[in-house]
N, C-alpha and C positions, 0 to 999 in steps of 0.2 A: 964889671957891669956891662961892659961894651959886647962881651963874648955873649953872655944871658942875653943880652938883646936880638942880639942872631939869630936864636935857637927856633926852628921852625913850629909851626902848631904840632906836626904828628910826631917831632924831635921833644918838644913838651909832655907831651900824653906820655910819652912811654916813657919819661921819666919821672911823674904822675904814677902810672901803673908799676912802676921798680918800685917806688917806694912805700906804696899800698899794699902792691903783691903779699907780703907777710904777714897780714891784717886777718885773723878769722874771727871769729865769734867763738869765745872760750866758752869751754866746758868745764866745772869743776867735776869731774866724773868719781864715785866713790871710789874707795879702793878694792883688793884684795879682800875677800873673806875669812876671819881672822878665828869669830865664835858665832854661836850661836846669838839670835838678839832677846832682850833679854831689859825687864823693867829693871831699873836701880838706883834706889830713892826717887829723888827729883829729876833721872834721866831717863833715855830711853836709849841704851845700845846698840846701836844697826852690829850688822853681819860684819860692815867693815872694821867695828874699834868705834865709831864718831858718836860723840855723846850728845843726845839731841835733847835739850831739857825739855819737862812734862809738868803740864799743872792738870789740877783734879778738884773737881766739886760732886761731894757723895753726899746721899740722903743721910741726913743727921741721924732719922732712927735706924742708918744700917739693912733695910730693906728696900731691894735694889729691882726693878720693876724689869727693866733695861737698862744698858750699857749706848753710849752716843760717844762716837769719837769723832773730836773736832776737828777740821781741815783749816787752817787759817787762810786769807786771802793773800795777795804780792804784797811784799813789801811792811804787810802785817806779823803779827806770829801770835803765841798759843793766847797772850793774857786779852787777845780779843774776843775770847770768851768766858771771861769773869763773868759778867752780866746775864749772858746767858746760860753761863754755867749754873750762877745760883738757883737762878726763875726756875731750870730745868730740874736739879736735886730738889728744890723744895715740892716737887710731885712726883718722886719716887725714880727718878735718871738721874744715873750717873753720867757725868761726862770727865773724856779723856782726851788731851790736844795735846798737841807736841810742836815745837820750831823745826819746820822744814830746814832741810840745809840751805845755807846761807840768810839766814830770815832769822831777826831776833836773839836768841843767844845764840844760835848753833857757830860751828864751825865756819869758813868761807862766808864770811858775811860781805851780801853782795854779788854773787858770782852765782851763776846760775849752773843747778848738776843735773839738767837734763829727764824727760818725761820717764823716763824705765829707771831713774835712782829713786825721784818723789812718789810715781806707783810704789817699785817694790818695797818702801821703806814702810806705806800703807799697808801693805799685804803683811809682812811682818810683826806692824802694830798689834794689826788686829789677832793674830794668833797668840802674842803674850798677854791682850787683854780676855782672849778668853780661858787660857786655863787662867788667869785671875777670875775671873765671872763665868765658873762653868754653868749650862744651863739656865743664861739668862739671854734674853735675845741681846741682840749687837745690831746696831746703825752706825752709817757715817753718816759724818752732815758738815756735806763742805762748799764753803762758801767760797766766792768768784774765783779765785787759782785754783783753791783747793776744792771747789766741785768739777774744774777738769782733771785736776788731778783723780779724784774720784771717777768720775767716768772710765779715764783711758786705765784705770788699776778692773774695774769693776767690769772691762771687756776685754781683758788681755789673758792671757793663754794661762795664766797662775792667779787668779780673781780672789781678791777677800771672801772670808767663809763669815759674811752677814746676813742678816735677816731683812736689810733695804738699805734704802740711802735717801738723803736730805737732800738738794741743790738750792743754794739758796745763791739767787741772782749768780749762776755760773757763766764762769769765764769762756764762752763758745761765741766769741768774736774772732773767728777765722776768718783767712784772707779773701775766700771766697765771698764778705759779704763787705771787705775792706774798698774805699776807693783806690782806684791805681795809684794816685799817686801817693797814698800812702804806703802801700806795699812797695814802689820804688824807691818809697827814700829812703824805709825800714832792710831793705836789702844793702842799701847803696853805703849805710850808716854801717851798718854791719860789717862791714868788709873793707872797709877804709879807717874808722873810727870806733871799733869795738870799744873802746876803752873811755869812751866820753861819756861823762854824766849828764842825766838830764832831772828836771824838778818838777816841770808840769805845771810852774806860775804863769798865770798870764792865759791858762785854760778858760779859767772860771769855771771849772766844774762842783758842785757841790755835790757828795757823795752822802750825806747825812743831813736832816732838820734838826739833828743834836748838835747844838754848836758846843756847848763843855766837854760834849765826850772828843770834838773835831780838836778842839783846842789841847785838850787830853792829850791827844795823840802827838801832835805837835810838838809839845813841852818833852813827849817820850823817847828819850834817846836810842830804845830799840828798835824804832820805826823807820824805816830804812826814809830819807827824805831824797836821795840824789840816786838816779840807776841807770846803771850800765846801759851802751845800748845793748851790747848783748844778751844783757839780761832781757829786755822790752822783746830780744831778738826770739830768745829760747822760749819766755810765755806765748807768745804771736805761735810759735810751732807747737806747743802743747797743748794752746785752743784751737787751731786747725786740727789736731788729732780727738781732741772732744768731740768739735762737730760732728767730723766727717763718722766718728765710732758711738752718736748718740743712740742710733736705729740699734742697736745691739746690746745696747742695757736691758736687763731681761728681768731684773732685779725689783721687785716693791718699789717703787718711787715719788717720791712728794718732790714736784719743783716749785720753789718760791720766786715771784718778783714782783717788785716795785713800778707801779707807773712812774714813778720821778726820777728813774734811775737814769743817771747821768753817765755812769763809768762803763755798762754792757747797753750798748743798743737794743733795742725792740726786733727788731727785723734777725738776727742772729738766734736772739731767742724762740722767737715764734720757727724758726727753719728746724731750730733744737726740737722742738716739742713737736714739732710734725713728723717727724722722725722719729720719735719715742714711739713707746707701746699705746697704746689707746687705752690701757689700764693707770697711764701714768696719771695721776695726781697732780693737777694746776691749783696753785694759789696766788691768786691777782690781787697788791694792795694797791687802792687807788692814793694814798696817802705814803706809800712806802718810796723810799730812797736805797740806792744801793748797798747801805750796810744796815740792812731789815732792821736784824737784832740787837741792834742799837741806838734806831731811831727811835723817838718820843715814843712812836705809839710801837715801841717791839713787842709790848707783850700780845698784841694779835697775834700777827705771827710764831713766838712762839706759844701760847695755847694751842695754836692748830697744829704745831709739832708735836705736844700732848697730845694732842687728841689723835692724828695719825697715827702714833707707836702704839695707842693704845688698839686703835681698832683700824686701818687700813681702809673700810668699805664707810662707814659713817660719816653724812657730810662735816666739814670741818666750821667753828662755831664762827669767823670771819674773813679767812681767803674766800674771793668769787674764782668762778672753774674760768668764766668768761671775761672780759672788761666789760662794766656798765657801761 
């Protein structure tokens, strides 16, 4: 004890920095290219072998208008589009969602595999869904992670071969719009404490006015409740990469949000959509919260997802383009 008391301040530090030095922020990065990807049954094969399970809501009479493939959000995965899956098949859409790696059943659950594994595994999707659906249009429609994830797939050098894309309340909370000091302590965590969980009690953020479906989720052991920081580390770089690549979506686009949204800031958003094409598509709920399509009132928004796939140029029956 006597010796440790000795130890000077910059005799401290660098033994502080010895023993952090080894600290990065992990990657679970796919593997090796093994086969071609490829639907089967209830999964969805990447390039690598990793079996990413798939759920599916098809119009009962088999006439299929379009194809919507579902992005899940962090920490969420595919069955958070039951509800919207149904609403959407019972007017002639099919939709198709799958568990991002590490999210819900997939493999690596927990561990984040980086913006060029969740694009390419997107780009992928979409080509087994359409020789499944030939000559039927195709959307994504991906909500907060997964409309950046969409974005950074939908402007990178190999882009989904779709017909537009959804954003519903996306994840484009980059650092640029972050306070410092959050950005230093997200570094600092990173690199010291990769490995530490975090819960997010004691926020008080309300992400839903559905409280059963909030409670739902809770009760749902696939719902990741405690995350890396690495994890918090890798999405923070994958919505820096949305942002700063929203101006280059060239793609049909509907963006949704919520005024009540607690979990993407306003200021982030609005920098998104100034950015965007001036052909893009605003839907402002003044009643909405961050997981639209599953708040009380989701079926506004999605009818106006109907109504968009069906016709692109036609005002939408209840998103405002403006805030009142």
């Amino acid at each position: 004890m006597t010796r440790l008391a000795t130890i000077s301040m910059p005799g401290l530090l660098a033994v502080v920095l010895l023993l952090t030095s080894a600290c990065f922020p992990l990657v679970n990065s796919p593997g090796k290219l093994v086969s071609q990807p490829k639907l089967d049954k209830d999964f969805f094969v990447a390039g690598d072998g990793i079996r990413l399970p798939v759920r599916n809501w098809l119009p009962e009479d088999a006439r299929i208008r379009a194809v919507i493939i579902g992005l899940h959000g962090f920490n969420d995965y595919s069955n958070s589009f039951t509800s919207p899956g149904k609403y959407l098949s019972r007017h002639g859409i099919a939709v198709y969602a799958y568990d991002q790696r590490g999210f819900g059943g997939a493999p690596g659950r927990g561990f984040w595999s980086g913006s060029d594994a969740y694009a390419g595994d997107l780009v992928c999707f979409v080509k087994v869904i359409r020789k499944r659906h030939p000559g039927v249009p195709v959307y994504i429609l991906g909500e907060s992670m997964g409309g950046a994830v969409t974005i950074v797939a939908a402007t990178g050098d190999n882009p989904p071969d779709v017909d537009g894309v959804i954003l519903v309340a996306p994840a484009v909370w980059g650092r640029e719009t972050m306070p410092w000091y959050q950005r230093w302590l997200l570094a600092v965590t990173s690199y010291t404490v990769p490995w530490m969980e975090l819960t997010g009690k004691g926020l008080h953020i309300i992400p839903s006015d559905n409280i059963e479906m909030r409670r739902q989720l809770g009760r749902d052991p696939l719902v990741i409740k405690a995350t890396r920081v690495d994890a918090v580390y890798g999405l923070t770089n994958l919505m820096d990469e949305a942002l700063s690549r929203a101006g280059k979506l060239q793609l049909p686009t509907l963006v949704q949000y919520g005024r009540n949204d607690q979990v993407i800031p306003l200021e982030p958003t609005l920098l998104m959509l100034g950015r965007m094409s001036k052909t893009t598509r605003r839907a402002f709920y003044a009643d909405g919260y961050h997981m639209l399509l599953r708040d009380l009132q989701a079926e506004k928004p999605l009818a106006d997802i109907v109504a968009w796939v069906t016709n692109h140029n036609k005002p939408l029956p209840y998103g405002a383009e403006v805030w009142n």
